[in-house]
N, C-alpha and C positions, 0 to 999 in steps of 0.2 A: 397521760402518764403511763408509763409502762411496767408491768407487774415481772415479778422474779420469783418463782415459787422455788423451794430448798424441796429436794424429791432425790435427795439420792442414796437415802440409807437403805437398808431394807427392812428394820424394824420386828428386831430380836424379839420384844414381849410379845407381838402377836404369830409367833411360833406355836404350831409348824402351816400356820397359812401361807407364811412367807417363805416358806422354807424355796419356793420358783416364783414366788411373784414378789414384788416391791409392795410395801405399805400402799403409797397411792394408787395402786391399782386391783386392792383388794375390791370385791362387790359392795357398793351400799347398792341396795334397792335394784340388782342385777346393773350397775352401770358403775366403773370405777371411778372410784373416789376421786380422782383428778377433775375426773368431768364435770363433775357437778361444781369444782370450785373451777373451770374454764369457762363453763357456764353463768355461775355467780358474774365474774370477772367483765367478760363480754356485755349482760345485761346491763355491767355498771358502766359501760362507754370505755373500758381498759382497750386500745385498739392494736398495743403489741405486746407478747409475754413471751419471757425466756425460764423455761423450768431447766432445771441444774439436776440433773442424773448422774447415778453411779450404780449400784445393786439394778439387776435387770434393764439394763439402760437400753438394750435391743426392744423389750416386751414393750417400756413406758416411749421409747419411740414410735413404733408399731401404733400404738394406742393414740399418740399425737398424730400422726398421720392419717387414720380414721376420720379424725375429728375433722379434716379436709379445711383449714385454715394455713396452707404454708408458709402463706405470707405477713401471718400473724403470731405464729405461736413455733418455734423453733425449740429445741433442747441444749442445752449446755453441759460436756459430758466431764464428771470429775471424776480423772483417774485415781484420784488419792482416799475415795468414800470406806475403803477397808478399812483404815487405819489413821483416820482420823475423826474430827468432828463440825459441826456446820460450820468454823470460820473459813474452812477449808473450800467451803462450798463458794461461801464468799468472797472466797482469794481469786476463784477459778471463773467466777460470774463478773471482776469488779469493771472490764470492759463495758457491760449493760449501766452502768450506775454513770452515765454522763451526762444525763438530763434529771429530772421529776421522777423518781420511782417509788413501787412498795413492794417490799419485802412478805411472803406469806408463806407460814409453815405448811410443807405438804401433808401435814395430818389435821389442818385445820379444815373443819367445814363451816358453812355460815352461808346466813339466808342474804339475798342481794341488798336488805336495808341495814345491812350494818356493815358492807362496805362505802355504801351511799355515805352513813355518818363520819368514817374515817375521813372521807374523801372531804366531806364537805365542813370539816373542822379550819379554825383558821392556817394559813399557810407558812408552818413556822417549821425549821431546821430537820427537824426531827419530830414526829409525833408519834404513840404507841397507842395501840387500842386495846384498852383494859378493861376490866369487869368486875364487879363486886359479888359478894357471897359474905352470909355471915361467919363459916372460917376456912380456913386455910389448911390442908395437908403439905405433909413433905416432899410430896410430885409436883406442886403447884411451882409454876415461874412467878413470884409475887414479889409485891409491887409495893415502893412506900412511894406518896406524892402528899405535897402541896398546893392544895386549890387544882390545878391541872398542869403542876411542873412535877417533872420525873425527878424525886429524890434519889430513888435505888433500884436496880430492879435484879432479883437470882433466887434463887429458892433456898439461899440459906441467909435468911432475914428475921432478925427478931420478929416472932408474931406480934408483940404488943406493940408494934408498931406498922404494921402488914395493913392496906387498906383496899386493896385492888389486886388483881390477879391479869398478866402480860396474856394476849388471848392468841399471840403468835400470827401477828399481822404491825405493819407500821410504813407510814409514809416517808421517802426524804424529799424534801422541797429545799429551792435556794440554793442555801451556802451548804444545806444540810447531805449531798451526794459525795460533794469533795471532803468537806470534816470526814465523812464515814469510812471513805476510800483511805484518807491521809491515816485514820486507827486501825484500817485493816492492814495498809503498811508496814506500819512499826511495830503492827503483835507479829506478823509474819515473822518478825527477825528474831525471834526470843522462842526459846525450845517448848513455852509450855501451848504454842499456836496450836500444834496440832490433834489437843484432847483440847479444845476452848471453843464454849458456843460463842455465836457472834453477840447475843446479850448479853454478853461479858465487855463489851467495848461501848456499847447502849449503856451499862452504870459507869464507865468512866467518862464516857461523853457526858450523862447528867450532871457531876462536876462543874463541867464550861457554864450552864444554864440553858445549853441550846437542845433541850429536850422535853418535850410537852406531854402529854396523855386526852384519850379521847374516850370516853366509858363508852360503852355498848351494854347490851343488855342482855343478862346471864343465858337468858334462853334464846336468842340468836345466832349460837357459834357452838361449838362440838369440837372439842380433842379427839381423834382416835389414837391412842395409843396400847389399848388390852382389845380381848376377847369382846370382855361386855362394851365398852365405847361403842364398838363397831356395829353390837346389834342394836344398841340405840340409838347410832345415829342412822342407821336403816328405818325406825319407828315410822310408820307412815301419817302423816301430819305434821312432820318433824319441817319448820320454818325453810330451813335450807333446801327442803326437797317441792315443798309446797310452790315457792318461788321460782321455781328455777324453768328456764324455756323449756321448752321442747328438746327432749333426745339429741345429740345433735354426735355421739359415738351410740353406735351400733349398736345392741344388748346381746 
């Protein structure tokens, strides 16, 4: 299977870190954020990945070329990362989506056994890796489902009915690469593409029925998107950092 990581914004809230570096390439634990999920990736038997750049796309290449896998791990560069939003990403990656792949937000981290569980869910169109918590904020991507079929998934979801939280990782298998390509398509044509995450085409595809859910467990995965994310997902003991190989970018 081959992984696609979205890395091209530069991620406003953690201003002014970002003000010369990209989000994924901020430090966790002196080694940048990418690494550690190229890291995860590789440990799980991922053998090719295309990360999708925009904001600093020279640095987060630089960074990829360290990491001394060329014939694994390439960059995907979106010239349109100013002025739009992840479908965009998506529009500019959908060449990679013509076998098995998984989609992973660049500000997700996660320890190697909760990609193992995505992976090893059954092999159905689409599947999301979700998370429970007793409740939910208005930051949260959350989730309604049935048994493990994807009701709805956006962050403006009635709570009383909110059961799982989207943890910004998902597989496509099957028939489930061409469905995703043929929705990226059709929003491309319609003006509101370019402020539209690509989990806006994930709750119209749940509609068809060909979209499943995969829980993971609350304390195996990490958002960074503020100040304090960042220093906890540095915390030493922290799942994702604990598993992860050996250094394999420079410090």
């Amino acid at each position: 299977m081959k992984a696609i990581i979205l890395s091209a914004g530069q991620g406003r809230r953690l201003l002014p870190l970002t003000e010369r570096l990209p989000k994924c390439m901020l430090p966790v634990q002196e080694r940048p954020l990418i690494a550690w999920q190229l890291d995860a990736l590789l440990r799980c038997g991922i053998q090719e990945i295309a990360v999708v750049v925009g904001y600093g796309a020279d640095v987060v290449e630089a960074g990829l070329a360290e990491f001394g896998r060329p014939q694994q791990i390439r960059a995907v560069y979106n010239p349109f990362f100013a002025v739009t939003d992840n479908l965009v990403s998506c529009w500019v990656a959908r060449a990679e989506m013509q076998g098995d792949f998984l989609i992973l937000n660049g500000d997700t981290l996660f320890e190697a056994a909760a990609l193992e569980r995505l992976l090893a869910a059954p092999a159905r169109p689409v599947t999301l890796a979700v998370s429970c918590k007793d409740r939910y904020d208005e930051d949260d991507m959350k989730v309604i489902r049935e048994d493990d079929r994807l009701v709805r998934v956006g962050k403006r979801l009635p709570l009383d009915r909110v059961n799982a939280e989207s943890i910004g990782m998902m597989t496509f298998r099957g028939e489930g690469p061409r469905l995703f390509r043929e929705a990226i398509d059709r929003a491309m044509r319609t003006p509101e593409a370019l402020k539209q995450w690509y989990l806006s085409l994930i709750d119209t595809l749940a509609e068809t029925g060909a979209v499943f859910t995969q829980e993971i467990a609350a304390q195996g995965w990490a958002e960074v998107d503020s100040v304090a994310d960042l220093e906890r997902a540095g915390t030493p003991g922290s799942p994702w950092l604990a598993t992860a190989r050996q250094p394999s970018v420079p410090a």
